[in-house]
C-alpha positions in Angstrom: 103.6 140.5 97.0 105.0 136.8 97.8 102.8 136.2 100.5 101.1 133.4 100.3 98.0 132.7 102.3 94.3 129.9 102.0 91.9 133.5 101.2 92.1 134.2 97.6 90.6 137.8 98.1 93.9 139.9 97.7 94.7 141.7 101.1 94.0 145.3 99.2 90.4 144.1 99.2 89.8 142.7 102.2 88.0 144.5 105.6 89.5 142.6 108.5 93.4 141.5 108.3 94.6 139.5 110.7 98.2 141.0 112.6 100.4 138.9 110.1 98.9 140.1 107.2 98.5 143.7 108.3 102.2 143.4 108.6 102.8 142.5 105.3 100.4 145.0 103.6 101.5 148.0 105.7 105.0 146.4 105.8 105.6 147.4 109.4 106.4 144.7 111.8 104.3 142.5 113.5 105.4 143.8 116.8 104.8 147.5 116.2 101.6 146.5 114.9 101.1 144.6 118.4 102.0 148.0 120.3 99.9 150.2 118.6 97.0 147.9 119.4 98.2 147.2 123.3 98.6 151.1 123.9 94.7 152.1 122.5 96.2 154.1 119.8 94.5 152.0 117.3 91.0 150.7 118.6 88.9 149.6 115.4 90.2 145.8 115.7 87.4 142.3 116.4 88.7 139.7 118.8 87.8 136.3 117.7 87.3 133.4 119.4 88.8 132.5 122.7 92.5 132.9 122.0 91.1 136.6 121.0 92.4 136.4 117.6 92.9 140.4 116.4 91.2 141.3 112.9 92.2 144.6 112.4 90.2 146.9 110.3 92.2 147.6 107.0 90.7 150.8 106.3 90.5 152.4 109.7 94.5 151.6 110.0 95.6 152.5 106.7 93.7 156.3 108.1 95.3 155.7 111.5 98.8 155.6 109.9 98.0 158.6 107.7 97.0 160.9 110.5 100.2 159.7 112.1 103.7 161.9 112.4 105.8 158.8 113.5 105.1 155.4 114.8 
């Protein structure tokens, strides 16, 4: 994967993604992503700070899209 990021923990690995980073593990895009999480399909995410920055559980989405027909 070319994406290049500061965390040197591979995104495989990691707990909490961020939305851009989802999008490039999952490869769906970053405004899907952003849907799924407005609608309360997908509710295991931590806001952050007072922009509310979205970390989205890796985990809990990768089972989210399994259990999934479509998106």
């Amino acid at each position: 994967m070319n994406y290049k990021n500061s965390n040197p923990v591979p995104l495989g690995e990691r707990k909490y993604l961020t939305k851009k980073e989802t999008s490039h593990y999952t490869g769906i895009g970053i405004r899907k992503i952003i849907d799924i999480i407005n609608s309360g399909e997908f509710e295991d995410v931590i806001y952050i700070g007072k922009q509310h920055r979205v970390m989205i559980d890796r985990v809990a989405f990768e089972e989210f899209l399994k259990s999934k027909k479509y998106l």
